[in-house]
C-alpha positions as a printed NumPy array, in Angstrom:
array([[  0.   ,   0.   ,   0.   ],
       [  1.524,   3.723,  -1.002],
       [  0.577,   6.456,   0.67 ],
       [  0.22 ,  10.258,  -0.407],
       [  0.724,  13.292,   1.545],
       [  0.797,  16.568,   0.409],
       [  0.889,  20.006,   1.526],
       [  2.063,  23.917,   1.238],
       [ -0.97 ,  25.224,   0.201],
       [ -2.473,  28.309,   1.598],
       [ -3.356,  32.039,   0.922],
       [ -1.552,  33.887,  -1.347],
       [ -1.671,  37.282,  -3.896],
       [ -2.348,  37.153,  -7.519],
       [  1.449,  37.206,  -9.163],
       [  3.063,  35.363,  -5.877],
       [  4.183,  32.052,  -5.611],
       [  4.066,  28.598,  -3.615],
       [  5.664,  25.059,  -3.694],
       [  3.513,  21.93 ,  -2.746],
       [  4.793,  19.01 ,  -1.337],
       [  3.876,  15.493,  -2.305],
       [  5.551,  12.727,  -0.127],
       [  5.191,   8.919,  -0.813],
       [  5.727,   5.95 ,   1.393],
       [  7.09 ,   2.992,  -0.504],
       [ 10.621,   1.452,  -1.268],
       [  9.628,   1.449,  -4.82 ],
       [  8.551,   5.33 ,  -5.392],
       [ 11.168,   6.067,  -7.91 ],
       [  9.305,   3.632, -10.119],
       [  6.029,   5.493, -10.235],
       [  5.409,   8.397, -12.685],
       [  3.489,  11.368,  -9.916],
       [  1.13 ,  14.121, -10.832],
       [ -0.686,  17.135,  -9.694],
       [ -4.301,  17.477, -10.571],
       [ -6.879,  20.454,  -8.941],
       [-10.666,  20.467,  -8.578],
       [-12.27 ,  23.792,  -7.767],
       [-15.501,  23.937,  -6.284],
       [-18.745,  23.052,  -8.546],
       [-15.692,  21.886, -11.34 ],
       [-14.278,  18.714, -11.75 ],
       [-11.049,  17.089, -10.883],
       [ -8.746,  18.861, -13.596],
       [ -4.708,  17.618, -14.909],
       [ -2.3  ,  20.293, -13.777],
       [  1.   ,  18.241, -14.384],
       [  2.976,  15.245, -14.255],
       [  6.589,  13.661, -14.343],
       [  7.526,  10.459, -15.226],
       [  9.231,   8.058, -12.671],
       [ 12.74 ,   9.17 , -13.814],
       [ 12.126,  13.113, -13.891],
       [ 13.008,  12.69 , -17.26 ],
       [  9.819,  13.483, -18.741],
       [  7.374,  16.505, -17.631],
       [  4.253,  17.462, -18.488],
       [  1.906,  20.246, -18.336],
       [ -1.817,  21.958, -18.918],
       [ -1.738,  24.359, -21.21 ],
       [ -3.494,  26.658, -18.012],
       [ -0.051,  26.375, -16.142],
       [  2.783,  26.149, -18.681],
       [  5.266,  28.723, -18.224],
       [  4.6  ,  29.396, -14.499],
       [  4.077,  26.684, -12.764],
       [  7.274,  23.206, -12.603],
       [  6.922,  19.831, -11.171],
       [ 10.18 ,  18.304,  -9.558],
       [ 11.393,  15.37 ,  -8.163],
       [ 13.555,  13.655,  -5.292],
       [ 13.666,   9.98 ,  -5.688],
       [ 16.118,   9.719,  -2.716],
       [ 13.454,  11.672,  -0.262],
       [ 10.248,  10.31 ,  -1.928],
       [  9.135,  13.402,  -2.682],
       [  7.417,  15.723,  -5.485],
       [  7.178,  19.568,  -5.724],
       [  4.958,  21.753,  -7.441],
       [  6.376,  25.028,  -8.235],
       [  3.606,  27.927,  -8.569],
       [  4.734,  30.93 ,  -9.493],
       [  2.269,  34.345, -11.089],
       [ -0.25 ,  32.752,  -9.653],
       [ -4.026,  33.516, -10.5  ],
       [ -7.006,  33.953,  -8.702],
       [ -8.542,  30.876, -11.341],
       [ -5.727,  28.721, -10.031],
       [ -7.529,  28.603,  -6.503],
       [ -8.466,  24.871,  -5.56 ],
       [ -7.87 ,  21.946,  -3.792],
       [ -4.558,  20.17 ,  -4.855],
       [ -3.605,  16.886,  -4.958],
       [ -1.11 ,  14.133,  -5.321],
       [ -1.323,  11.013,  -7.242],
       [  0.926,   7.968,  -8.147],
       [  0.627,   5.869, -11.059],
       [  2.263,   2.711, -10.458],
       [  2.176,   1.736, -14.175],
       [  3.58 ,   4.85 , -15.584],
       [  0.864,   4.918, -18.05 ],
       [  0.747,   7.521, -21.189],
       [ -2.941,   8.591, -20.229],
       [ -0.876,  10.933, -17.803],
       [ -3.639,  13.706, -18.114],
       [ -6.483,  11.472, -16.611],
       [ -7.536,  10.591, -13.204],
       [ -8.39 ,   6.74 , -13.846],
       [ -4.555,   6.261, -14.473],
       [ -3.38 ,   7.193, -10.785],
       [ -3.891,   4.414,  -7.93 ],
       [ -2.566,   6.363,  -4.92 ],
       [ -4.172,  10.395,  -3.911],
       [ -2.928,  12.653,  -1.351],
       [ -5.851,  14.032,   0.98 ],
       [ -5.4  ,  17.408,  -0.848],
       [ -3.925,  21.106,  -0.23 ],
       [ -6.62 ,  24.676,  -0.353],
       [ -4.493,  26.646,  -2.624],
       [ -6.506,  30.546,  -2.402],
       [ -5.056,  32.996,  -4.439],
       [ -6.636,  36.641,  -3.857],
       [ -6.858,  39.257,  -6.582]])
């Protein structure tokens, strides 16, 4: 069984920044590709971004390219999110998923096994 905790979410300004945390119990972590989705209230659970097992690969919505960057430690089971000119349409619950199949559907929520409880990211105009 993996689990998924993440946090550094909170209250921010439109243009600042934050870095979530995703950490993952599990000796075999490095082998699972990670990603970030969001769900706002009244929307549904939306892709934000995702990195394969090896950091090698990264991906992105088109809504975050450019400011926001996914990371990872292998060696401290651990993701980031960097969030940087943030907007107030980028306020929602976060959250953490592994895939332990490293699928190509990357983008959809069926392909991830393993969620974080989620993080309130508010960003105030």
């Amino acid at each position: 069984q993996v689990q998924v905790v993440d946090s550094g979410g909170g209250l921010v300004q439109a243009g600042g920044s934050l870095r979530l945390s995703c950490a993952a119990s599990g000796r075999t972590f490095s082998r699972y590709q990670m990603g970030w989705f969001r769900q706002a209230p009244g929307k549904e659970r939306e892709f934000v971004s995702a990195i394969s097992w090896s950091g090698a690969s990264t991906y992105y919505a088109d809504s975050v390219k450019g400011r926001f960057t996914i990371s990872r430690d292998n060696a401290k089971n651990t993701v980031y999110l960097q969030m940087s000119s943030l907007k107030p349409e980028d306020t929602a619950v976060y959250y953490c998923a592994a895939d332990p199949w490293g699928g190509t559907k990357y983008y959809t929520v069926a392909s991830y096994d393993y969620w974080g409880q989620g993080t309130q990211v508010t960003v105030s105009s």
